[in-house]
Wavefront OBJ file of the C-alpha trace (Angstrom):
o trace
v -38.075 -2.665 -2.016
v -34.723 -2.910 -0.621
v -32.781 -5.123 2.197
v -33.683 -3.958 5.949
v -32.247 -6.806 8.290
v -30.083 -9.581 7.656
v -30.130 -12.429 10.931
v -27.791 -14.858 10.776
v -27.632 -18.150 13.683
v -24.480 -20.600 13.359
v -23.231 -18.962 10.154
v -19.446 -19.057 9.701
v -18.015 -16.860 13.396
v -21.707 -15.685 14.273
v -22.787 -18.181 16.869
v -23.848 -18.098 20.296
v -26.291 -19.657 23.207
v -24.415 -23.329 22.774
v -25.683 -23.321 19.011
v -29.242 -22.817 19.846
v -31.726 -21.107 17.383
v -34.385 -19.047 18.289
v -36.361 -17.364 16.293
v -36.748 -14.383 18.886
v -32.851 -14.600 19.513
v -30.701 -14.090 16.274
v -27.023 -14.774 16.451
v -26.369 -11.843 14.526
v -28.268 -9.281 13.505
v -27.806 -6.493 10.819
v -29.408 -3.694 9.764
v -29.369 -1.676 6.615
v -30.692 1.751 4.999
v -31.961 2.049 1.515
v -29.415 3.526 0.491
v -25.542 2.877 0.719
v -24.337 0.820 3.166
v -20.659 0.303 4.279
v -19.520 -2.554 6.500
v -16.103 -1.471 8.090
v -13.710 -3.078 10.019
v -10.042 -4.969 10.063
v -9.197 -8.565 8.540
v -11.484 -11.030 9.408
v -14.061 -9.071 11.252
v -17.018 -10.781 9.398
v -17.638 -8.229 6.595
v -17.787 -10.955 3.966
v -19.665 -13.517 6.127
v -22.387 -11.032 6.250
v -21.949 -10.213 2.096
v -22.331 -14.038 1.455
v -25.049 -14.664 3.466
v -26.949 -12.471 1.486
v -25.787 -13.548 -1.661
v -26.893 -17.319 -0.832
v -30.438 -16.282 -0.146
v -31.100 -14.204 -3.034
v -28.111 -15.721 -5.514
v -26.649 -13.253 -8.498
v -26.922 -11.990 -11.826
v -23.139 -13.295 -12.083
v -22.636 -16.798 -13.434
v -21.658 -17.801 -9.597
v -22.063 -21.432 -8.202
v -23.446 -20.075 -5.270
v -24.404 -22.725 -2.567
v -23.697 -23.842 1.141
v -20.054 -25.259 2.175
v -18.849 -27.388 5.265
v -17.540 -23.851 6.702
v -20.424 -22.116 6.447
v -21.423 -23.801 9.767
v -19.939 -22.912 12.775
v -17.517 -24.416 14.977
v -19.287 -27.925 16.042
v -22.522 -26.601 14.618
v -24.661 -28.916 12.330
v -27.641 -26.103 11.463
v -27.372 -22.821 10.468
v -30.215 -20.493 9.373
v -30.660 -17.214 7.534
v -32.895 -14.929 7.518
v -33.302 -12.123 5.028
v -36.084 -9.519 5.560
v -36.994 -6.732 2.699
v -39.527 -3.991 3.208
v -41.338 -1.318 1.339
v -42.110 -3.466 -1.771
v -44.071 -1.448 -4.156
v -47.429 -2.962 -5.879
v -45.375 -4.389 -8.689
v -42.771 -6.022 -6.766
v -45.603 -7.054 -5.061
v -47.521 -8.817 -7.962
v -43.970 -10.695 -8.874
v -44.590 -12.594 -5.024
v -48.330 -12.987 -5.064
v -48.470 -15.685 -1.827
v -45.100 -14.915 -0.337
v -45.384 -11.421 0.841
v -46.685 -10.375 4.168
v -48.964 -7.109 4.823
v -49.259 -5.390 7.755
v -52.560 -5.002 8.362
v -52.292 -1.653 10.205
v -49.705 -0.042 8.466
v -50.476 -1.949 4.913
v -46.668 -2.004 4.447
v -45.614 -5.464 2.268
v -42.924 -6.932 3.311
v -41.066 -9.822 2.095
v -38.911 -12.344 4.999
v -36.651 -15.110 2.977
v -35.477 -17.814 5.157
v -32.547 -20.719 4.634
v -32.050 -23.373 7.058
v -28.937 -25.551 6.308
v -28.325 -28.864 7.820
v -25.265 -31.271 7.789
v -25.527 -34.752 8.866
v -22.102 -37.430 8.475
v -19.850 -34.874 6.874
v -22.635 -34.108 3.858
v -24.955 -31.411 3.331
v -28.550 -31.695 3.166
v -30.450 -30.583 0.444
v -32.315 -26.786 1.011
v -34.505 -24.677 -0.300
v -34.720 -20.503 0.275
v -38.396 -20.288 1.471
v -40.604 -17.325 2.042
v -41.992 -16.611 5.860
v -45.701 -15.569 5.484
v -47.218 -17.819 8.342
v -46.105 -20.790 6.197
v -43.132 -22.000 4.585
v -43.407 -21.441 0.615
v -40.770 -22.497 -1.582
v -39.845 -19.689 -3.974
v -40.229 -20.419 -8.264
v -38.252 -20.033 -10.635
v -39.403 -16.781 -11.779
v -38.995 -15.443 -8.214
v -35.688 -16.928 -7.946
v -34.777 -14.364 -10.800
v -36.276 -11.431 -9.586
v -34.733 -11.789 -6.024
v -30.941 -11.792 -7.718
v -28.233 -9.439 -6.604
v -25.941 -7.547 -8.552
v -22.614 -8.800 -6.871
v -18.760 -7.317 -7.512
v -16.488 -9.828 -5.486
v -13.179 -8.915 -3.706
v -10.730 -10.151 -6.260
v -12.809 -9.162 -9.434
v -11.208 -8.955 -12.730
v -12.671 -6.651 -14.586
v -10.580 -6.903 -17.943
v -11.980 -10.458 -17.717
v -15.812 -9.940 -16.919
v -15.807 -7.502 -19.877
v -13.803 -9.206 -22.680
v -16.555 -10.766 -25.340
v -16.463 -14.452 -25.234
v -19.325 -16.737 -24.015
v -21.714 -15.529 -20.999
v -19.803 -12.591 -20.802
v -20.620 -10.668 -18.253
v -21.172 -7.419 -20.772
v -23.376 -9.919 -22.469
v -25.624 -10.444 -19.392
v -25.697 -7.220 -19.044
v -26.348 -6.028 -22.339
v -29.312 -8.833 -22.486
v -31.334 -7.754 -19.843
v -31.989 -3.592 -21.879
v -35.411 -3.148 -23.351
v -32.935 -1.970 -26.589
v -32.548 -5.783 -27.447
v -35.860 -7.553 -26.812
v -37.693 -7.973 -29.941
v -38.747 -5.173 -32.025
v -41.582 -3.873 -34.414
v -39.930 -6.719 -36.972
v -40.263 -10.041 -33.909
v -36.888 -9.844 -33.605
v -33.915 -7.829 -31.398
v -33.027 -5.178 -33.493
v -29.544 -6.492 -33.635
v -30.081 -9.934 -35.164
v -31.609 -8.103 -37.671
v -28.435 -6.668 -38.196
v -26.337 -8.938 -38.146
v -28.519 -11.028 -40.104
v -28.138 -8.460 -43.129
v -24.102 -8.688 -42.414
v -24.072 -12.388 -42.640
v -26.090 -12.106 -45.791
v -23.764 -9.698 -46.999
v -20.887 -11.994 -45.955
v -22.076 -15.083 -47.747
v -22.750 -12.784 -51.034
v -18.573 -12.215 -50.579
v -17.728 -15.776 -50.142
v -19.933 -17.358 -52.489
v -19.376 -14.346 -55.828
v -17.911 -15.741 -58.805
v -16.964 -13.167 -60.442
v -13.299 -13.631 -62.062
v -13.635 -17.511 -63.019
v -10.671 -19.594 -61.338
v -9.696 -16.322 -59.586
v -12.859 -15.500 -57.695
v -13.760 -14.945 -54.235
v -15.490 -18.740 -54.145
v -13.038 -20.334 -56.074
v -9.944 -18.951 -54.267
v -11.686 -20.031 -50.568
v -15.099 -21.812 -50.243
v -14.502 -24.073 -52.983
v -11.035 -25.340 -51.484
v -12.394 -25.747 -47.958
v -15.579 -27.901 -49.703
v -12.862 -30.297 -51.381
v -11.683 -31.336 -48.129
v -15.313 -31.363 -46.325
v -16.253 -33.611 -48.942
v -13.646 -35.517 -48.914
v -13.710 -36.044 -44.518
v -17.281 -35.661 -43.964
v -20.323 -36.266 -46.975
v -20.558 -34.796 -50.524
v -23.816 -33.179 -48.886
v -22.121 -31.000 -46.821
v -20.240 -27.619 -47.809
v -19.250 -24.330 -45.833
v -20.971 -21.395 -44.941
v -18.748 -18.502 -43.512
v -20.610 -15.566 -40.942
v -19.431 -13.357 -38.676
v -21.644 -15.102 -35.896
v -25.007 -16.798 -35.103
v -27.943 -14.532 -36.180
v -29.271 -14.765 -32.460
v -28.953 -12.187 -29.825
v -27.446 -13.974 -27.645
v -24.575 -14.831 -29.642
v -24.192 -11.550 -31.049
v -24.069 -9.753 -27.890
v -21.071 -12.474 -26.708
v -18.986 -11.292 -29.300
v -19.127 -7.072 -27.663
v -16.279 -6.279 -25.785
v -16.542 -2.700 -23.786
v -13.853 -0.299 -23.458
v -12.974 3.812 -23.026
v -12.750 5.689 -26.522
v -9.235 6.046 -27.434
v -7.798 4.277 -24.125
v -4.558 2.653 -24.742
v -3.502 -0.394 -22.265
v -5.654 0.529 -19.566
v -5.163 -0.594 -16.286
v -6.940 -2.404 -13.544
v -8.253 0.470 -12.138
v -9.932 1.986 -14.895
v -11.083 -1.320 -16.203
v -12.390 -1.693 -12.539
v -14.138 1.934 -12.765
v -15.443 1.067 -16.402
v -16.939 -2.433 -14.426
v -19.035 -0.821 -12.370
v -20.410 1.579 -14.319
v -21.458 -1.429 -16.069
v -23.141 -2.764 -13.438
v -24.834 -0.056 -12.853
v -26.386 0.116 -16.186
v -27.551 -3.609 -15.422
v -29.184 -2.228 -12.025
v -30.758 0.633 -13.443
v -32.181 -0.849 -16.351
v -36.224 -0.657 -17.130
v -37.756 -3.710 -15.609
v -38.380 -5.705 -12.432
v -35.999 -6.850 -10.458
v -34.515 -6.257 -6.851
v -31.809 -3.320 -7.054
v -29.253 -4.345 -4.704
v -25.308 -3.978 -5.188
v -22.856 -5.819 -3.376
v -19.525 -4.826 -3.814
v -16.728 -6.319 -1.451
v -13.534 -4.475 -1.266
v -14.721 -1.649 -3.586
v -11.242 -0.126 -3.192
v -9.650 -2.668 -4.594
v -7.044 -1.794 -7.631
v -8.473 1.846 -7.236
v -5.858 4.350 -5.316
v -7.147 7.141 -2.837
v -8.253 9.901 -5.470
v -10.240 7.390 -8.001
v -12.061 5.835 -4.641
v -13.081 9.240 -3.492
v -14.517 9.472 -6.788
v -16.398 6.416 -6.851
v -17.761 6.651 -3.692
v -18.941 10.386 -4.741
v -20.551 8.570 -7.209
v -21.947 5.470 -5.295
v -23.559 7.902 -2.786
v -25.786 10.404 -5.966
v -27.443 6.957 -6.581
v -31.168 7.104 -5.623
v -32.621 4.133 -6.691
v -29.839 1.258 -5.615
v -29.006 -0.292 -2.567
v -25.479 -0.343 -2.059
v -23.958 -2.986 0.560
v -19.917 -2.536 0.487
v -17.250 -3.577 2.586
v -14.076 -2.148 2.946
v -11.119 -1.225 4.802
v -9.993 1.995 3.191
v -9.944 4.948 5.699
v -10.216 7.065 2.297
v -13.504 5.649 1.808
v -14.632 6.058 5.620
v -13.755 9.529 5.449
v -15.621 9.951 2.703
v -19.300 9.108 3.506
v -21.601 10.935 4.692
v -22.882 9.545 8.107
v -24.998 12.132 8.947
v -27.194 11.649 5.426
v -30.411 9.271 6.669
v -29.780 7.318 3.472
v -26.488 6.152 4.683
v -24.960 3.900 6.979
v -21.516 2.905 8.445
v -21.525 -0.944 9.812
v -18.842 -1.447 12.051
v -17.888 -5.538 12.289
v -15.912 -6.047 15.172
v -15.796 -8.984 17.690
v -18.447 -10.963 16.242
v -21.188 -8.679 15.939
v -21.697 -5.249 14.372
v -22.031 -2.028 15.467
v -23.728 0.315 13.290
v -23.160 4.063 13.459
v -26.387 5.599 12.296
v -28.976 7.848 14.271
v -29.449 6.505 17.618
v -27.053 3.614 17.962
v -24.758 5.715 18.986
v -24.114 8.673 21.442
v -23.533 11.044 18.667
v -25.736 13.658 18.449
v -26.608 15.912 15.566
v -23.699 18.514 16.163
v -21.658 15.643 16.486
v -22.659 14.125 13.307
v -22.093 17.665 10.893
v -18.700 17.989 12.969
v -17.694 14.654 11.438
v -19.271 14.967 8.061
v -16.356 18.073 8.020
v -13.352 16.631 9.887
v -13.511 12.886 10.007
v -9.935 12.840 7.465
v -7.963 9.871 6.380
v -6.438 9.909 9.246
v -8.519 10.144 11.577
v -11.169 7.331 10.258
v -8.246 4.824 11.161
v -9.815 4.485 14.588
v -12.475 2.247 12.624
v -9.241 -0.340 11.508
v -7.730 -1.075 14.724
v -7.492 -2.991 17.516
v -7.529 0.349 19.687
v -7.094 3.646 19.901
v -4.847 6.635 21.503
v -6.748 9.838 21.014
v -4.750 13.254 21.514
v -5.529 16.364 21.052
v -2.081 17.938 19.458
v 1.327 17.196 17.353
v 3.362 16.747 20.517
v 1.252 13.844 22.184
v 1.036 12.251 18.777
v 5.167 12.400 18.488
v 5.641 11.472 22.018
v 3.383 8.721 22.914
v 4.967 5.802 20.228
v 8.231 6.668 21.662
v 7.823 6.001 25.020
v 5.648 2.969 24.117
v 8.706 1.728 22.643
v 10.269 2.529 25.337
v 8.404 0.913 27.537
v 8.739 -2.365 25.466
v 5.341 -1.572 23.966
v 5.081 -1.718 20.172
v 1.801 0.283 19.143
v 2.158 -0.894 15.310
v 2.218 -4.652 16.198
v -0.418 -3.855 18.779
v -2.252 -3.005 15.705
v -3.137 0.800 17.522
v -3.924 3.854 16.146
v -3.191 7.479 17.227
v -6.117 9.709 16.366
v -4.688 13.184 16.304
v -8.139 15.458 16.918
v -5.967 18.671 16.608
v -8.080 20.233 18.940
v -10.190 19.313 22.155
v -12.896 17.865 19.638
v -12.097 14.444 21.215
v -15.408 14.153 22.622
v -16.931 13.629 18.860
v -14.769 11.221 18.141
v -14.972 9.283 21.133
v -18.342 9.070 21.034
v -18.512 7.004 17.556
v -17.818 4.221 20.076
v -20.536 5.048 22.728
v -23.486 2.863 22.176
v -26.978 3.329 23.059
v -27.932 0.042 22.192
v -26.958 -1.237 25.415
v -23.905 -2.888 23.628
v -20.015 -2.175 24.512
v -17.647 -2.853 21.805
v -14.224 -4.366 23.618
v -11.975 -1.801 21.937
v -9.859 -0.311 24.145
v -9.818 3.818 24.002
v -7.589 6.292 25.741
v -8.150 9.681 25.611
v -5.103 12.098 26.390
v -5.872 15.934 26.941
v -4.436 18.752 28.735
v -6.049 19.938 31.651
v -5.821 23.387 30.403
v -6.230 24.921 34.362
v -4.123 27.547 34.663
v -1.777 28.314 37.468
v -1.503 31.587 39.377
v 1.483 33.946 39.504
v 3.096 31.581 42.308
v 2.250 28.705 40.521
v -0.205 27.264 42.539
v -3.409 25.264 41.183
v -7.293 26.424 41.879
v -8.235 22.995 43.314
v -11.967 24.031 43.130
v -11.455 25.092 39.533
v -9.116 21.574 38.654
v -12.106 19.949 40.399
v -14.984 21.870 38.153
v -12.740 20.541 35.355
v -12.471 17.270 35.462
v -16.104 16.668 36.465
v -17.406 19.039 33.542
v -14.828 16.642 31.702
v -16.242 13.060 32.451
v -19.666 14.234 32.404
v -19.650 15.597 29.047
v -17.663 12.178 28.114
v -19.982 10.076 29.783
v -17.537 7.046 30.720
v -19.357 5.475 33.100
v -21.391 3.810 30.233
v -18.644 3.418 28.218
v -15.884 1.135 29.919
v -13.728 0.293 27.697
v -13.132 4.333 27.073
v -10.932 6.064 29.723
v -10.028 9.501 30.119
v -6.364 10.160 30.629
v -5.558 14.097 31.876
v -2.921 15.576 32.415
v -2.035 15.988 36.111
v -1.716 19.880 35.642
v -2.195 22.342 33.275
v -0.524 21.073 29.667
v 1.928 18.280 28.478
v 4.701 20.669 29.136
v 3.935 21.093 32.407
v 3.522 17.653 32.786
v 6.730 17.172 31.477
v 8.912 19.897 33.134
v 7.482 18.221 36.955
v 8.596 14.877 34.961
v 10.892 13.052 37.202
v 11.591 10.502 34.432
v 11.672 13.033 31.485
v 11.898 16.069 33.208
v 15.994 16.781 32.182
v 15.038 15.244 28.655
v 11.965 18.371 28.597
v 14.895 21.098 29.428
v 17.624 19.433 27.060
v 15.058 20.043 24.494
v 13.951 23.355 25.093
v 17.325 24.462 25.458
v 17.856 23.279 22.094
v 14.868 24.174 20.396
v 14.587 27.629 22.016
v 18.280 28.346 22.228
v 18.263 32.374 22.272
v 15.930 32.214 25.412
v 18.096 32.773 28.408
v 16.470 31.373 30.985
v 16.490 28.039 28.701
v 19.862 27.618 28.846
v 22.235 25.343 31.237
v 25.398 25.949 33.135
v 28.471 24.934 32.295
v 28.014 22.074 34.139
v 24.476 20.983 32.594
v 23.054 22.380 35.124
v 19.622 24.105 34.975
v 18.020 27.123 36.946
v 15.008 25.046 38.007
v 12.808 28.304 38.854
v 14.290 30.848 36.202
v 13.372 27.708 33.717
v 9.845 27.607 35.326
v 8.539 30.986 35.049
v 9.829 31.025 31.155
v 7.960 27.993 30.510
v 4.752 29.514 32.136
v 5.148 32.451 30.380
v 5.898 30.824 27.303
v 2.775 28.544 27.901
v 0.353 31.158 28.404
v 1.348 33.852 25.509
v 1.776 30.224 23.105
v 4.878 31.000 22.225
v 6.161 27.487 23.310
v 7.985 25.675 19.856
v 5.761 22.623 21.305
v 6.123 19.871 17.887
v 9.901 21.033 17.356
v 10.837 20.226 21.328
v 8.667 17.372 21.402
v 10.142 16.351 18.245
v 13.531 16.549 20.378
v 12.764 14.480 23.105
v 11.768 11.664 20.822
v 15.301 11.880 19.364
v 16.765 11.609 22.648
v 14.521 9.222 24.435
v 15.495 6.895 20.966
v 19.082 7.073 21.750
v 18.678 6.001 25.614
v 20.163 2.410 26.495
v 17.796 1.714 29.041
v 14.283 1.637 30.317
v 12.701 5.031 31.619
v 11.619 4.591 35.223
v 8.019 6.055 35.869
v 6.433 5.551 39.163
v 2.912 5.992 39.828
v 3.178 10.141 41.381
v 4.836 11.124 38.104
v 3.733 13.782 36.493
v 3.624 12.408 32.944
v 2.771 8.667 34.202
v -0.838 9.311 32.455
v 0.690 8.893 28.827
v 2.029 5.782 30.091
v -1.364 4.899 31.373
v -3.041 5.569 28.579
v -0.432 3.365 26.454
v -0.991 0.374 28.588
v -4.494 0.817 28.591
v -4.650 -0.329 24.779
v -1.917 -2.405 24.946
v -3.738 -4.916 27.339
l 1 2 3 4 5 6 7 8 9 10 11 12 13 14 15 16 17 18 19 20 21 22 23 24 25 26 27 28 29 30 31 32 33 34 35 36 37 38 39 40 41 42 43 44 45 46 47 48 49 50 51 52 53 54 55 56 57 58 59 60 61 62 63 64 65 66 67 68 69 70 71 72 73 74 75 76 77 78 79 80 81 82 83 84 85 86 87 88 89 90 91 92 93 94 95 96 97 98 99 100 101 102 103 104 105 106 107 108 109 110 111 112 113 114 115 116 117 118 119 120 121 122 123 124 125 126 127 128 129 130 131 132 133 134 135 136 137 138 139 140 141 142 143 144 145 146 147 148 149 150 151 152 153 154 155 156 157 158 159 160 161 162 163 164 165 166 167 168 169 170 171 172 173 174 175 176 177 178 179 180 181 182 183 184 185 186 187 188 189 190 191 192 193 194 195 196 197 198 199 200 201 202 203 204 205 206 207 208 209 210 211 212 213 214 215 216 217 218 219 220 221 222 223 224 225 226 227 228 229 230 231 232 233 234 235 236 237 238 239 240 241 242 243 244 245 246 247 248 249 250 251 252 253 254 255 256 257 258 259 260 261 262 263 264 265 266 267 268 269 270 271 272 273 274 275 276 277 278 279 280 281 282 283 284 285 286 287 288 289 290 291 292 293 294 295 296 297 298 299 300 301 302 303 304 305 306 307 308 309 310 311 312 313 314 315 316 317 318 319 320 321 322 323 324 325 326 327 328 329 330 331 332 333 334 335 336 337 338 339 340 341 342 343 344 345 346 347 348 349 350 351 352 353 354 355 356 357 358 359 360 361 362 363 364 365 366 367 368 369 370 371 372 373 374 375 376 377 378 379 380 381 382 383 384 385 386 387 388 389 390 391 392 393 394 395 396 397 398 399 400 401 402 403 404 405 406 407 408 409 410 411 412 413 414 415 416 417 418 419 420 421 422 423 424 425 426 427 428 429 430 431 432 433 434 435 436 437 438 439 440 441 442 443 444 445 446 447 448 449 450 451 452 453 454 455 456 457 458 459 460 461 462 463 464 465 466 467 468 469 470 471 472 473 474 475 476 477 478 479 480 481 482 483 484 485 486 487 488 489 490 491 492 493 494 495 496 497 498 499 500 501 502 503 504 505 506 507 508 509 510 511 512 513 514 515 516 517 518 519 520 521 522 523 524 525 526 527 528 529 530 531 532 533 534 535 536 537 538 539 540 541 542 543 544 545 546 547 548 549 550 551 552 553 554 555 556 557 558 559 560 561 562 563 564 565 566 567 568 569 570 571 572 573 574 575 576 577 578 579 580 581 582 583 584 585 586
């Protein structure tokens, strides 16, 4: 069995219709694969709203007071409900729910649907119940209880802690739940049999009086009796063991570590924790195998959460429901694998990216499984997003947005360098086909990549045939909050060259950049030969022999070091990069 929708009405930010709940209308709904699952997305985008919902419908293995506070309930809201639906349950998960599952009587596929309504009245909490959905209401037992429990790794998890013996460890838990120590051929765990020989052995120590006054008993147990006698009864005396004979005990006194590790650190104690875990999850028995782990990048730096995930992703038999917001990890999964799912949680609602939410199609999905870098898998952290297609734009575009008296940092926007006109996969990781939009603002900057003739004139029917093979295969018209930004002719450096605002700042460059190329280079007034310059550039353009990063690297120098505002009015010819800025600074 595993977790296939999670609907949520008045929990925490996920309310809407005035508070109203209808069954047929969920506030929020989510759905998961069997097998990982990774909710994405910036602070406070809902990723652990949706991680404790769960976790108060089926509870945990962890020793975790887990139960329904004031701000679970929405703004003004005095009921909330969740719903938790699992499917495919096998015949023996089956048999463990007898009158709570529900069969479909044309498919014959059980499925289980877990329900919590919460109610507040005068500032207090009502009493609830989590009750199963089969027609009726059916309040779940004890035994059920347990077999519906979680594996859960919270956010701020210390590990050195949760695996230190002591009492309830959570090593212990673990340890407790392995057919190794239930009782043997002998009625009991094989390790109170142990230690029940040790203790035996112990007490033989303690209690041998070999030596007269200077014996083992004389030297300790006898002095300690003196004063029990004396403070408590003359019928009392010690007994010394390593620990109670029971397995419980026993196992509270293991503490887990890696062979020959000195002072390890939070991140391998972190590593060593969920390997753990996943002991606990795979172990032979009953029992729902579901892993929650919040922030699973926590304490872990880039390489060691590559290999985690690596890991996380080879196991068959768990459900995995993560959140993060690591772009190491988001490059790393593998959307395109059925078995996997990326959950962005944005605006109060979610936005998943599997197999025909989206406008990706299967090309677009390999493409990504290849290129979607650290870098790049930053569009899923921010408030919006710049897409370009080369070094220069990427240089360029936060320098004039500072000039401009936009920051993109505080705007909390990305540049997504594509490195190539690939921008169409990308972009379309944000165009639904669920009939949703998500209001995350997208420019796309490109060249137009039309060349001129040999007088430098423009094909209009071929521009034309451009930009509409361009916005078709971009589809923005369903997509609003995406918008296309080209350039008005032929490249950036075109763009800028025709630049009345940056056009002198272009040649400065170039000059500099390119300074053994004649027809580069100024008078001795500062002076350039506007047409001599042009033809260079084209020619430069077209045999790529243009030094693009080092002059646009240049121009960012200089456009620094200006006192002023640049003026751009609406004709000029690199205005679009302006547009584009203000587009996701809204």
């Amino acid at each position: 069995m595993y977790l296939y929708e999670l609907r949520l009405w008045n929990f925490r930010k996920y309310s809407k219709n005035a508070g109203v709940i209808d069954e047929a209308d969920p506030h929020l709904v989510v759905p998961f694969t069997k097998g990982l699952n990774v909710l994405i997305g910036e602070n406070d985008s809902g990723k652990t709203a949706i991680i404790d919902a769960i976790k108060l419908v089926t509870k945990t293995h962890s020793l975790e007071w887990i139960h329904l506070v004031e701000s679970d309930f929405s703004k003004n809201r005095d009921h909330l409900r969740i719903d938790v639906l699992f499917k495919d349950l096998t015949d023996i998960e089956a048999a463990h729910l007898p009158d709570k599952i529900v069969i479909n009587p044309e498919t014959g596929d059980v499925s289980l649907h877990l329900v919590l309504e919460g109610t507040r009245s005068a500032g207090r909490i009502l009493p609830y119940e989590v009750k199963a959905l089969d027609g009726t209401m059916k309040t779940l037992s004890a035994d059920e209880k347990e077999f519906l429990k979680s594996t859960h790794l919270r956010a701020l998890r210390d590990a050195d802690y949760a695996l230190t013996a002591k009492k309830n460890s959570r090593i212990s838990q673990i340890l407790m739940g392995h057919e190794l120590f239930q009782d043997g051929a002998s009625g009991k765990a094989i390790f109170e049999q142990i230690m029940a020989d040790a203790n035996t052995r112990i007490k033989e120590w303690f209690t041998d009086e070999k030596g007269g006054s200077n014996s083992n008993k004389s030297q300790i147990k006898d002095v300690i009796d003196t004063f029990i006698k004396s403070f408590l009864s003359d019928s009392y005396e010690a007994e010394l063991t390593i620990s109670d004979s029971n397995i419980k005990s026993i196992l509270e006194t293991i503490c887990i570590g890696i062979k020959d590790g000195m002072n390890m650190g939070l991140g391998s104690m972190n590593r060593l924790f969920m390997a753990a875990e996943l002991l606990h999850l795979r172990r032979l028995g009953d029992g729902v195998k579901l892993c929650l782990i919040e922030e699973l990048e926590a304490h872990l730096h880039p390489q060691a959460q590559m290999k985690v995930i690596e890991g996380i992703q080879q196991e068959a038999d768990v459900q995995f429901i993560l959140t993060t917001h690591s772009p190491n990890l988001a490059s790393k999964i593998k959307i395109s694998n059925d078995n996997t799912s990326v959950i962005l949680c944005k605006d109060c609602d979610v936005y998943p990216l599997i197999k025909g939410k989206t406008k990706l199609d299967a090309k677009d999905y390999k493409f990504l499984e290849n290129f979607l870098d650290v870098t790049k898998a930053n569009l899923f952290f921010a408030k919006g997003v710049i897409i370009v297609e080369g070094w220069a734009e990427e240089l360029l575009i936060p320098v004039l947005a500072d000039n401009q008296g936009k920051n993109l940092t505080r705007s909390e926007v990305s540049i997504v360098n594509v490195g190539s006109t690939a921008y169409l996969h990308y972009a379309r990781i944000l165009m639904r086909n669920d009939g949703k939009t998500i209001d995350y603002p997208v420019s796309i900057v490109t060249d137009f990549d039309v060349k001129p003739d040999d007088k430098f004139i423009f094909n209009q029917d071929e521009e034309k045939e451009r930009l509409t093979n361009i916005k078709n295969s971009l589809s923005c018209g369903t997509s609003p909050n995406i918008e296309l930004y080209l350039a008005t002719h032929w490249t950036l450096e075109w763009c800028l060259f025709h630049s009345d605002a940056l056009g002198n700042i272009f040649m400065k460059s170039c000059e500099k950049i390119h300074s053994k190329t004649a027809e580069f280079k100024s008078d001795e007034n500062g002076n350039f030969n506007w047409k001599s310059f042009r033809e260079k550039l084209a020619e430069k353009l077209k045999n790529r022999s243009l030094d693009k990063v080092a002059i646009a690297s240049e121009m960012c120098l200089a456009i620094r070091n200006l006192s002023d505002k640049l003026e751009f009015d609406l004709e000029d010819t690199a205005y679009y990069l302006i547009d584009a800025i203000n587009h996701v600074c809204r």
